[in-house]
Backbone as CSV, one residue per row, in Angstrom:
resi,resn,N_x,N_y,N_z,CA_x,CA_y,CA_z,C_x,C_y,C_z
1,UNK,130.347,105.960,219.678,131.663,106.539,219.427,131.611,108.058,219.602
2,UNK,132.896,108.443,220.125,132.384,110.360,220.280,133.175,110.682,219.415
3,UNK,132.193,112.395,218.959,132.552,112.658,217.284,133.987,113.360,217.909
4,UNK,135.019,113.126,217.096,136.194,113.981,217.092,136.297,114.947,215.725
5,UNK,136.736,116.193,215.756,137.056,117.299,214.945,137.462,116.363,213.584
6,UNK,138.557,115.368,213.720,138.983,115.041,212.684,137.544,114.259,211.776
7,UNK,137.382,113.758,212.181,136.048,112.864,211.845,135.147,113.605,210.984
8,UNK,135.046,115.350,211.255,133.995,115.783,210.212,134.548,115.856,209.056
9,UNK,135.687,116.094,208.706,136.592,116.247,207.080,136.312,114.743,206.821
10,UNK,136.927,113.828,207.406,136.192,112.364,206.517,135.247,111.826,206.284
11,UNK,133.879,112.745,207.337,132.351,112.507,206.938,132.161,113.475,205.533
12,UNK,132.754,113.983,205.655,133.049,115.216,203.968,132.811,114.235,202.726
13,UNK,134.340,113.560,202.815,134.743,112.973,201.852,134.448,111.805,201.243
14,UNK,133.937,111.472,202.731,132.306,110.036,202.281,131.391,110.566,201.907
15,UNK,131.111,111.737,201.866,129.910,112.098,201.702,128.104,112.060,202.760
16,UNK,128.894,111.602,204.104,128.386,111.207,205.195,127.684,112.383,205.639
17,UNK,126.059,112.799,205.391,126.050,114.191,205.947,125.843,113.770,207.435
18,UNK,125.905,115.354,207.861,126.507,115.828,209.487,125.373,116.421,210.082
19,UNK,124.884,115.662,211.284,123.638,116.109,212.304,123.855,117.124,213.196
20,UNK,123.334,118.193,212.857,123.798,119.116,214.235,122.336,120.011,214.670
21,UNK,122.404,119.545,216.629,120.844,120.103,216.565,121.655,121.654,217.835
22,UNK,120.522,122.052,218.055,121.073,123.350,219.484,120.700,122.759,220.828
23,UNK,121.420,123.001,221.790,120.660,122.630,223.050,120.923,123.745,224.260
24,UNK,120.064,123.845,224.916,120.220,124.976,226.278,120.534,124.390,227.466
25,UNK,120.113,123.176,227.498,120.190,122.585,229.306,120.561,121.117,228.786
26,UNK,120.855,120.597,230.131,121.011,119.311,230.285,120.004,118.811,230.196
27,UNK,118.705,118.396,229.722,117.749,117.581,229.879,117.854,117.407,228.270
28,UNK,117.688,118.516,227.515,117.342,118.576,226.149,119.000,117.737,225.305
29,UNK,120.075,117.962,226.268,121.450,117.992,225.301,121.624,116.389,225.535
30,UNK,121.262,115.973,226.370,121.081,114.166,226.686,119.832,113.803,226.367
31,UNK,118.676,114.093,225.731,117.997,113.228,224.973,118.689,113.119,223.144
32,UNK,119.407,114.471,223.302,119.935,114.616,221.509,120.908,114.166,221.086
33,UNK,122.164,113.917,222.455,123.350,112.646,222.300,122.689,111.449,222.215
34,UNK,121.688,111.125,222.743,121.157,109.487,223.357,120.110,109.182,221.266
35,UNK,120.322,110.564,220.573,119.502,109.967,219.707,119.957,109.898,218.263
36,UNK,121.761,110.066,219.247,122.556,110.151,217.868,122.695,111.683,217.271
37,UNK,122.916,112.449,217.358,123.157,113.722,216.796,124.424,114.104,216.916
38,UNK,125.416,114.396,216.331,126.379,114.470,215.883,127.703,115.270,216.466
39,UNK,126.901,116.835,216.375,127.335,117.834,216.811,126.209,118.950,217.535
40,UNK,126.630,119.188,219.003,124.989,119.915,219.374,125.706,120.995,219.594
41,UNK,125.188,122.064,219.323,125.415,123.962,219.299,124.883,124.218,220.389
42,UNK,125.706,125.006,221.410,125.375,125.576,222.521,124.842,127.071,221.669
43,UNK,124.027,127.700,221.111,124.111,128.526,220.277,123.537,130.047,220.715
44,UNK,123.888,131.198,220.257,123.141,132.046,221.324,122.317,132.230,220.768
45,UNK,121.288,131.548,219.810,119.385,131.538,219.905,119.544,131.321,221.579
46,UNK,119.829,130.786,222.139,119.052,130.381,223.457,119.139,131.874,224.033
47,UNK,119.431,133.115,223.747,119.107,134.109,224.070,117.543,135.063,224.106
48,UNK,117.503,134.003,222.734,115.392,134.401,222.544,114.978,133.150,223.234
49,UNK,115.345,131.821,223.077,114.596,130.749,223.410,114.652,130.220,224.607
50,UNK,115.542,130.131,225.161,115.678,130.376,226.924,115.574,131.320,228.020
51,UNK,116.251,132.724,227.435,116.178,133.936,227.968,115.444,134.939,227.985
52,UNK,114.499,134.565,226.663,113.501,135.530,226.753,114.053,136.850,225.646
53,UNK,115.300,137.144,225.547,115.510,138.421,225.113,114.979,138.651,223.640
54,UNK,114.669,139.680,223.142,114.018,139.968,221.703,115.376,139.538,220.789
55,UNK,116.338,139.120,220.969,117.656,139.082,219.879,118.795,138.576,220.563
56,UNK,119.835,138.439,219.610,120.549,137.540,220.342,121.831,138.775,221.074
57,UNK,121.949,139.987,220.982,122.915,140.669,221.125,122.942,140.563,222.929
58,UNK,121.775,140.717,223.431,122.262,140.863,224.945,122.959,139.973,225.701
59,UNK,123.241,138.268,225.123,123.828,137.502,226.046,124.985,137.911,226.213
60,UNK,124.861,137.440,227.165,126.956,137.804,228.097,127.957,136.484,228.141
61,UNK,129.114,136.443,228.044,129.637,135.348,228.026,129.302,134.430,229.226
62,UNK,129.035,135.084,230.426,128.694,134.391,231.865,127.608,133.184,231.728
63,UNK,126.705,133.995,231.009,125.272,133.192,230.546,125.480,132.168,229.762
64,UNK,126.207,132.383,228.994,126.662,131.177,227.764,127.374,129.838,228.708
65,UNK,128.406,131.026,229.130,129.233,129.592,229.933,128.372,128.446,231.274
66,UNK,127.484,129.298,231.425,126.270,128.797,232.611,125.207,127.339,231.910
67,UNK,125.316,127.948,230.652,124.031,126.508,229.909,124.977,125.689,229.267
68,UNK,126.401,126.357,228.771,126.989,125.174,228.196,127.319,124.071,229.309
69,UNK,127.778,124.426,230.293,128.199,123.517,231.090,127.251,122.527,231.367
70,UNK,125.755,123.001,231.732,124.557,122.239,231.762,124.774,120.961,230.760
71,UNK,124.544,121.939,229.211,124.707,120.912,228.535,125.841,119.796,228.533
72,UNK,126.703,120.029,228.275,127.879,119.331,228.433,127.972,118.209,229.521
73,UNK,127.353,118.477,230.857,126.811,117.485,231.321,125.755,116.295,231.045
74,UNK,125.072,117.040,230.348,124.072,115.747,229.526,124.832,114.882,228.170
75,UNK,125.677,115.138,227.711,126.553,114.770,226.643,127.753,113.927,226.674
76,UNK,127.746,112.644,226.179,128.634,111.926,226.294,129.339,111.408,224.770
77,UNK,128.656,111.722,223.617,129.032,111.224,222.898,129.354,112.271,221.524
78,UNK,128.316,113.085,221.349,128.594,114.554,220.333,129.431,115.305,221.065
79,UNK,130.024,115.646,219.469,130.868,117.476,219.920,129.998,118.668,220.146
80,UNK,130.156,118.936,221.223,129.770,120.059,221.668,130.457,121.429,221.011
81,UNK,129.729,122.215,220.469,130.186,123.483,219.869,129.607,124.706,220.878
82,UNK,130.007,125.805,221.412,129.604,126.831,221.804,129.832,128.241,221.297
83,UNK,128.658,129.177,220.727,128.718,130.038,220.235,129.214,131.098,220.964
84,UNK,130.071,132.230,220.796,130.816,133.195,221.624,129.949,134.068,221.570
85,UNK,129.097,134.765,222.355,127.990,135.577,222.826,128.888,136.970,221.817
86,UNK,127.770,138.043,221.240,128.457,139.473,220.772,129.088,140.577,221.845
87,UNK,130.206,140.925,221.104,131.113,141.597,221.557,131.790,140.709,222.742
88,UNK,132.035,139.558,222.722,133.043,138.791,223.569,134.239,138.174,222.723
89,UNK,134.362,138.927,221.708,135.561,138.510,220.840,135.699,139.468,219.590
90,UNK,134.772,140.507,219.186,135.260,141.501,218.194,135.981,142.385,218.424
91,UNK,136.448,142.394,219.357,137.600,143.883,219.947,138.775,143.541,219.607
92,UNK,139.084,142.382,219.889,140.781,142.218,219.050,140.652,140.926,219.789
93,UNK,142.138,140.132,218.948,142.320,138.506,219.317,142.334,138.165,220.589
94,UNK,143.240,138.939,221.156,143.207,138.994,223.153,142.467,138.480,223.909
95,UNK,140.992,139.407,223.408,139.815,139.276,223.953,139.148,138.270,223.436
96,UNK,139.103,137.889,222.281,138.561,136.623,221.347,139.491,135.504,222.464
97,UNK,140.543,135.557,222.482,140.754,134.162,222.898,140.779,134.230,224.570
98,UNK,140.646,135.000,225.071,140.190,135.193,226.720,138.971,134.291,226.690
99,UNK,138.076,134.757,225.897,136.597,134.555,225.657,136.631,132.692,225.653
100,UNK,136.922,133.165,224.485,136.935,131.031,223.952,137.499,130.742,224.830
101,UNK,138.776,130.751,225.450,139.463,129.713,226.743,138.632,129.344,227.700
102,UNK,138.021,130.437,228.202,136.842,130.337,228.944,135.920,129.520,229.246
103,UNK,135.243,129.621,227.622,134.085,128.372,227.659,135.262,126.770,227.547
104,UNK,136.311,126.847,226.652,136.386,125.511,226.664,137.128,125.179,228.102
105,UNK,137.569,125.840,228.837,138.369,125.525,230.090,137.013,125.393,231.023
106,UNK,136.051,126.080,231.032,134.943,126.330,232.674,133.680,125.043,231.545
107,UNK,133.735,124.907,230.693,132.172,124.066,230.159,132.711,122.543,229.838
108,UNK,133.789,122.573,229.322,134.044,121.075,228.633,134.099,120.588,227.455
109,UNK,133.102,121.857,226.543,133.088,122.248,225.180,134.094,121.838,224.379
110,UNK,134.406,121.400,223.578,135.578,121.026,222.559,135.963,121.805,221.568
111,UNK,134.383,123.032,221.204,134.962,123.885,220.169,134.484,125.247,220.111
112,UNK,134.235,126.427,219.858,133.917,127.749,219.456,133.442,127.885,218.209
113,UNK,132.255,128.598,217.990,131.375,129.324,216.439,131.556,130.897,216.931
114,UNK,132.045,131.711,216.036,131.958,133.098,216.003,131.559,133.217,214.442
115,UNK,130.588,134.659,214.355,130.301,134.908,213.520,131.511,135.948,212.653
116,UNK,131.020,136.229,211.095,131.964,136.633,209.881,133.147,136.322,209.700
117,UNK,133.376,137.163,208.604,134.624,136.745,207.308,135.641,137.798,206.767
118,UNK,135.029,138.291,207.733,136.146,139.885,207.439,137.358,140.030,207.614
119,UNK,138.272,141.021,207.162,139.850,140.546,207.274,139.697,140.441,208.736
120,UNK,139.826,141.398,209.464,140.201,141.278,210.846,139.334,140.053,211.868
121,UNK,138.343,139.524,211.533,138.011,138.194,211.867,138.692,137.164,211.703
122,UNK,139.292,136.913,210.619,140.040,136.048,209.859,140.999,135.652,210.768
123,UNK,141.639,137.375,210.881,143.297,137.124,211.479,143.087,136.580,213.251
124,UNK,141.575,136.764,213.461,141.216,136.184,214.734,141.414,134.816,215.017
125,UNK,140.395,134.302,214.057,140.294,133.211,214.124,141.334,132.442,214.188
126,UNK,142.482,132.887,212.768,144.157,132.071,212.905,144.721,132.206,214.392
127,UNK,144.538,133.089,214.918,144.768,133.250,216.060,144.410,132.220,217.271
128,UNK,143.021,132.391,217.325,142.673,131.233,218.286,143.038,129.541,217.971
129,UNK,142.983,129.273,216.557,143.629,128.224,216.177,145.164,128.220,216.770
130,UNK,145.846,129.184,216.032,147.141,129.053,216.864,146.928,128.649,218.224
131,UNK,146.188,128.991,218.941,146.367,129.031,220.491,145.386,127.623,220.833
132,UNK,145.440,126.875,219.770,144.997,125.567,220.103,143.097,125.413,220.197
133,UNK,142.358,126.054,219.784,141.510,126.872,219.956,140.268,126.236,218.535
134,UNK,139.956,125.263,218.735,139.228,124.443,217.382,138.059,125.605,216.595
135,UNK,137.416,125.964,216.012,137.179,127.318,215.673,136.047,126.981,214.133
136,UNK,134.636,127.243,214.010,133.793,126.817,213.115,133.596,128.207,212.413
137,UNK,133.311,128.652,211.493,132.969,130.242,210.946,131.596,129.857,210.711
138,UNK,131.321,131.465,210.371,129.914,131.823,210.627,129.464,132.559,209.157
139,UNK,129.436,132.426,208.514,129.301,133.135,207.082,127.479,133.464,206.600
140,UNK,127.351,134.046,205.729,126.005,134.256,204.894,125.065,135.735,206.043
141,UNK,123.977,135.018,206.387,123.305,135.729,207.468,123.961,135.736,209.181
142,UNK,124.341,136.526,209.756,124.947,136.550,211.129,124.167,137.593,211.733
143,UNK,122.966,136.614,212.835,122.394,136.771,213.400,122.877,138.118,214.432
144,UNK,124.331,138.425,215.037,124.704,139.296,215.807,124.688,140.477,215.387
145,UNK,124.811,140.602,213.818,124.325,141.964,213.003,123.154,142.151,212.358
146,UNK,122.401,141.739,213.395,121.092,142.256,213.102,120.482,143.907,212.965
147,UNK,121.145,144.295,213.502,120.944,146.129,213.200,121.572,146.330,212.231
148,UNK,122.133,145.615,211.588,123.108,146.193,210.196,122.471,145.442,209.146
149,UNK,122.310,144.508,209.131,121.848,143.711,208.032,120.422,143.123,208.237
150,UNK,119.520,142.911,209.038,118.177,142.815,209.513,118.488,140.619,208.850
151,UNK,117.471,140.415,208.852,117.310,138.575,209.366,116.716,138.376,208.040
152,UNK,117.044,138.968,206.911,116.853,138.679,204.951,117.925,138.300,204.335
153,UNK,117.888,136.915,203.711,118.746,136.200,203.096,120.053,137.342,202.628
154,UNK,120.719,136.338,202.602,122.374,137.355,202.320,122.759,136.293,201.140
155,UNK,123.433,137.225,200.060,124.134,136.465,199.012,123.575,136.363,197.508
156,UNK,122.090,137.103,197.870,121.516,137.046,196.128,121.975,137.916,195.304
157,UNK,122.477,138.564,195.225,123.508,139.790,194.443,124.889,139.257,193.987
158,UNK,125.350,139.191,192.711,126.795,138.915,192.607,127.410,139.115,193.657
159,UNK,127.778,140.454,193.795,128.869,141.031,194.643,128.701,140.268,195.816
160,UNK,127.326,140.021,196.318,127.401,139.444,197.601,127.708,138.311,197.954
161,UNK,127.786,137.548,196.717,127.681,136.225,196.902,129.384,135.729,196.500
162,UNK,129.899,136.870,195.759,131.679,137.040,195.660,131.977,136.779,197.320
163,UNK,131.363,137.602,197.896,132.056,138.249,199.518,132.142,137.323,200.299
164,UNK,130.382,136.375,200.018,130.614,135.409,200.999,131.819,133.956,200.733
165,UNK,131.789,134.094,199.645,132.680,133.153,199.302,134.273,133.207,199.257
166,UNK,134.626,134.604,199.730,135.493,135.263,199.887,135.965,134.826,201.003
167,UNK,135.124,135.363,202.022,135.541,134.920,203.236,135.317,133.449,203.653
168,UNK,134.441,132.974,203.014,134.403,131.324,203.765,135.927,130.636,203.237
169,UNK,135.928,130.880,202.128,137.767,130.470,202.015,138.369,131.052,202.887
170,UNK,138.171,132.141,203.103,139.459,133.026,203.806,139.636,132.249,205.475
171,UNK,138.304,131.980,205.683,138.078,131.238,206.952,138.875,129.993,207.024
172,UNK,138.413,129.284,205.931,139.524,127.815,205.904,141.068,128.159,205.938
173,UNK,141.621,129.035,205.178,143.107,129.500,205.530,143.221,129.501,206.570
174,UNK,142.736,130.146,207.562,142.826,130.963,208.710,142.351,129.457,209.479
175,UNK,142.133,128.472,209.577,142.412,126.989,210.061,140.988,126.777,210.816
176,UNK,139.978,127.296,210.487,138.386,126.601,210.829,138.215,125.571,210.768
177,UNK,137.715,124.983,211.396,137.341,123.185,211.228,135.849,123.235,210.241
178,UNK,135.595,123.863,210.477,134.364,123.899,209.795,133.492,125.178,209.223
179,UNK,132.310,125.067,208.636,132.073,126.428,208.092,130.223,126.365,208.302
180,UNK,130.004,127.510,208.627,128.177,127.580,209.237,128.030,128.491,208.256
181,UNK,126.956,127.844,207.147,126.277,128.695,206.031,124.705,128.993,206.416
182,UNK,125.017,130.333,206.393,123.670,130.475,207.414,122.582,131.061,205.731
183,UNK,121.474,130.795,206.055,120.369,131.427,205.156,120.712,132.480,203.910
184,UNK,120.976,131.140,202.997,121.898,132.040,201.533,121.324,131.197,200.696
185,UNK,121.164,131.248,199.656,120.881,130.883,198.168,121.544,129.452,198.570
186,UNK,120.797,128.515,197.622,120.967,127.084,197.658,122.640,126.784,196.770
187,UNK,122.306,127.687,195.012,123.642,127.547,194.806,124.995,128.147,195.439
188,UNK,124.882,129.297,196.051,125.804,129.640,196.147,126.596,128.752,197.358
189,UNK,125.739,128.400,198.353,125.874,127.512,199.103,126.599,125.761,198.946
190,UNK,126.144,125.740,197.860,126.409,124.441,197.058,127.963,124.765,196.158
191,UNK,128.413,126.003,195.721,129.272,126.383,195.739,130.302,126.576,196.332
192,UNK,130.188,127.050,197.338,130.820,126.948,198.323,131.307,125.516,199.479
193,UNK,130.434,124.933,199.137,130.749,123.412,199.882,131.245,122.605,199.273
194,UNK,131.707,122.703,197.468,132.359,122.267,196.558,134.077,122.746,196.627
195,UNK,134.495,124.290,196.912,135.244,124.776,197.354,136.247,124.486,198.103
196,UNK,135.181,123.977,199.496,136.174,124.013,200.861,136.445,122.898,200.839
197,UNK,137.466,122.636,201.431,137.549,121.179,201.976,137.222,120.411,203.429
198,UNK,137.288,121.649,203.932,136.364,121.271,205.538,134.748,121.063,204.880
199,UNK,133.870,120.678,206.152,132.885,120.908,205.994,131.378,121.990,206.171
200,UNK,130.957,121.839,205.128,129.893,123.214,205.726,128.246,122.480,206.031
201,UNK,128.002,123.280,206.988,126.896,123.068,207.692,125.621,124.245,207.406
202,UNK,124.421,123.401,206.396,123.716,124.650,206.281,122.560,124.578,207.395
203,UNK,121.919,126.128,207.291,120.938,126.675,207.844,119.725,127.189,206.811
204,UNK,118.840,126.889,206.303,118.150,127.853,205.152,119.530,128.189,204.095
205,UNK,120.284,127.067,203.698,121.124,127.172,202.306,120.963,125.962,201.094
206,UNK,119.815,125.188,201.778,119.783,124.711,200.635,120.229,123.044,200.987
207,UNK,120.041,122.081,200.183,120.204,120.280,200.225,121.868,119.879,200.089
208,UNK,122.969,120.731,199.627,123.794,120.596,199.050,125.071,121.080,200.399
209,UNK,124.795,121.017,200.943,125.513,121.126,202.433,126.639,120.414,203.163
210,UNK,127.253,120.006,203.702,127.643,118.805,204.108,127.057,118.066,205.541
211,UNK,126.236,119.264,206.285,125.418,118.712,207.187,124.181,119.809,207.288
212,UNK,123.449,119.520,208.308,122.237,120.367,208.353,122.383,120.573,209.811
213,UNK,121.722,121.926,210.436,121.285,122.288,211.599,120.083,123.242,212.082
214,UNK,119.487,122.581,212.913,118.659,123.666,213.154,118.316,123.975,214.629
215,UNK,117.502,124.926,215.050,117.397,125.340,216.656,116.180,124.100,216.695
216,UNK,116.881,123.229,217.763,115.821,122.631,218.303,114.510,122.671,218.890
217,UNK,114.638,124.097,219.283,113.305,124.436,219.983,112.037,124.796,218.463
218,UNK,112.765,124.897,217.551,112.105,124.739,215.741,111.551,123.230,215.568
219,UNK,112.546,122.211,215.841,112.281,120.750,215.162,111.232,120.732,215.991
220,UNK,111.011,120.716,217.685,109.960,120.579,218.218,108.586,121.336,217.859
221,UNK,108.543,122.433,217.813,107.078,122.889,217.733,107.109,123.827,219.138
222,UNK,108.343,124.124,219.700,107.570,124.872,220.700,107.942,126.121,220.707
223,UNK,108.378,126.892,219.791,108.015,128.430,219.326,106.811,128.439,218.599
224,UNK,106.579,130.031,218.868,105.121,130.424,218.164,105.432,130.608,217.065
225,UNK,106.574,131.100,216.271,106.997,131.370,215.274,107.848,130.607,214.788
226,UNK,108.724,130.474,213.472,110.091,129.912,213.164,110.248,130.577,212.026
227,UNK,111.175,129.968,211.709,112.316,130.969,210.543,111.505,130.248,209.106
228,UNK,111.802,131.016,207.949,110.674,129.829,207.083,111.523,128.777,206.778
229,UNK,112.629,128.444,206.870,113.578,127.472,206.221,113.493,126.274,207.679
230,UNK,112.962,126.208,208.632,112.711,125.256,209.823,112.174,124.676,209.606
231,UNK,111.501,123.438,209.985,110.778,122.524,209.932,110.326,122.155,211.434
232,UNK,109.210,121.985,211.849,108.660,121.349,212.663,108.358,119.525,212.503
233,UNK,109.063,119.000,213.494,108.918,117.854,213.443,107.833,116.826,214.680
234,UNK,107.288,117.888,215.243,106.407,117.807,216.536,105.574,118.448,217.140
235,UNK,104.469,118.814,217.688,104.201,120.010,218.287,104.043,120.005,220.064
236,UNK,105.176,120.150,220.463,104.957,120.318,221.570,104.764,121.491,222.637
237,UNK,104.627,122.598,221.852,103.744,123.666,222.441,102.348,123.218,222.923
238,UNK,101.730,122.667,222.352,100.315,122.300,222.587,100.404,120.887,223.263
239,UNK,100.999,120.542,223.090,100.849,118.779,224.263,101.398,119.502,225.528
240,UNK,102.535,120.042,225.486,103.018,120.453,226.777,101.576,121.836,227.504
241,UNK,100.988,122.493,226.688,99.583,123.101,227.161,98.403,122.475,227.598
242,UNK,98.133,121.080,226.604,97.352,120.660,227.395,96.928,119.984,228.503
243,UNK,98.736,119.459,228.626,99.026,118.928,230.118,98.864,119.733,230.688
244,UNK,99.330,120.908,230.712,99.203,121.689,231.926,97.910,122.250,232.182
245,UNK,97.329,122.251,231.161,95.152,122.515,231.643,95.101,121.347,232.377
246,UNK,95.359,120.222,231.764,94.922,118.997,232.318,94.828,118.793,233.694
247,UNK,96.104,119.380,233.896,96.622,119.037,235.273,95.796,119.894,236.125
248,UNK,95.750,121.437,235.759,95.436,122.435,236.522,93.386,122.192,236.629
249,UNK,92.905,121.433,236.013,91.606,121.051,235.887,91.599,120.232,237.148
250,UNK,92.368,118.964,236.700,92.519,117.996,237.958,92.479,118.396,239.350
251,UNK,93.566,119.698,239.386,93.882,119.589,240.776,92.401,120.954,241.299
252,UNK,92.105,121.626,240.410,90.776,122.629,240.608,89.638,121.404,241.457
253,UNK,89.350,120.700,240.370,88.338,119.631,240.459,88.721,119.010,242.010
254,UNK,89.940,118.671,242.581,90.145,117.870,242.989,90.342,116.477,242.892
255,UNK,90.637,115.809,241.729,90.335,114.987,241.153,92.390,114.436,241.116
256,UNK,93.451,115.349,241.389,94.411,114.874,241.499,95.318,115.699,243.060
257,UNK,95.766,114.588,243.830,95.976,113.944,243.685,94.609,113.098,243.604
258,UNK,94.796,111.517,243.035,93.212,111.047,243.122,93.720,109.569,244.218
């Protein structure tokens, strides 16, 4: 069955949690529909994990719209979400919804993630909703303000944890389908998913979520590093290395072709 928008508010209310993995290409986004996953994030990690870049600020919308489509081709059954690359929608709504039309008109995509909760985000977001425009928020840690806020939990401070909760409502007004709690305190998180009535999707927030997500290239094993709240469910850094000695032995030796 393919997931429709409406479908995540009644996986809410069952209490049905919500699978959501990342994907960059078509090879990876059709083994993760074919294995049941829910909702796959075109997300701009694939800016470190595909592209190489030290952070996620340099992708361009061009680039985004280039792998979603990939993906989207491998995908027949999850909602596809695509993250709006930085500065392709903080200048004003105009440009926010130039941006989003974009991916969902040129990829196939069904929905848009932009990060914060700030007034003038807010009035964005209502915006792109108005304009038909399905729309997930980005709350807690936002990876695109990394020079402002560096990649350390957000929300352990009263005040901070007022703000975020501030805006993740403010987000649901403003007609989000959904809400991305990125790397925040378990309660406040759990707070907040008591709150909304859409659903929230954590990252490093804790069991109390309404779904979970993480960068796939994490569940596998094939970064050198990960975030501490990831889990490795494989290691394929090293199988995919030792094939390739393997191979490169073989063909030294002569021994392949054999």
């Amino acid at each position: 069955m393919v997931t429709k928008i409406r479908q995540l508010i009644e996986w809410k209310q069952q209490k049905r949690p919500i699978v959501v993995l990342t994907a960059w290409d078509y090879l990876i986004a059709q083994i993760l529909d074919q294995a049941g996953v829910d909702l796959i994030l075109v997300g701009d990690s694939l800016a470190r994990v595909a592209l190489g870049y030290k952070n996620e600020l340099p992708l361009t919308l061009d680039e985004m719209i280039h792998h979603a489509k990939a993906v989207c081709r491998g995908v027949k059954q999850a909602l596809v979400l695509v993250d709006l690359p930085f500065l392709t929608y903080q200048e004003s709504p105009q440009q926010a919804i130039h941006s989003a039309g974009r991916i969902l008109k040129e990829t196939g995509a069904q929905a848009v993630k932009l990060e914060g909760g700030y007034p003038a985000m807010v009035e964005t977001v209502s915006r792109l909703v108005q304009a038909g425009i399905p729309v997930m928020g980005h709350v807690g840690l936002t990876p695109q303000s990394v020079y402002q806020i560096g990649l350390k939990q957000q929300g352990k401070t009263k005040e901070e944890a007022e703000r975020i909760l501030g805006e993740a409502i403010a987000l649901e007004q403003a007609g989000a389908f959904a809400m991305l709690l990125e790397h925040i305190p378990a309660d406040l998180a759990a707070q907040i998913t008591q709150k909304l009535s859409i659903p929230t999707i954590g990252i490093g927030a804790g069991p109390d979520c309404d779904g979970q997500v993480l960068v796939t290239a994490d569940i596998l094993g094939l970064v050198e590093k990960s975030p501490p709240f990831a889990k490795a469910y494989a290691n394929l850094r090293a199988i995919i290395t030792q094939a390739a000695q393997d191979f490169a032995t073989e063909v030294r030796e002569k021994k392949f072709p054999g």
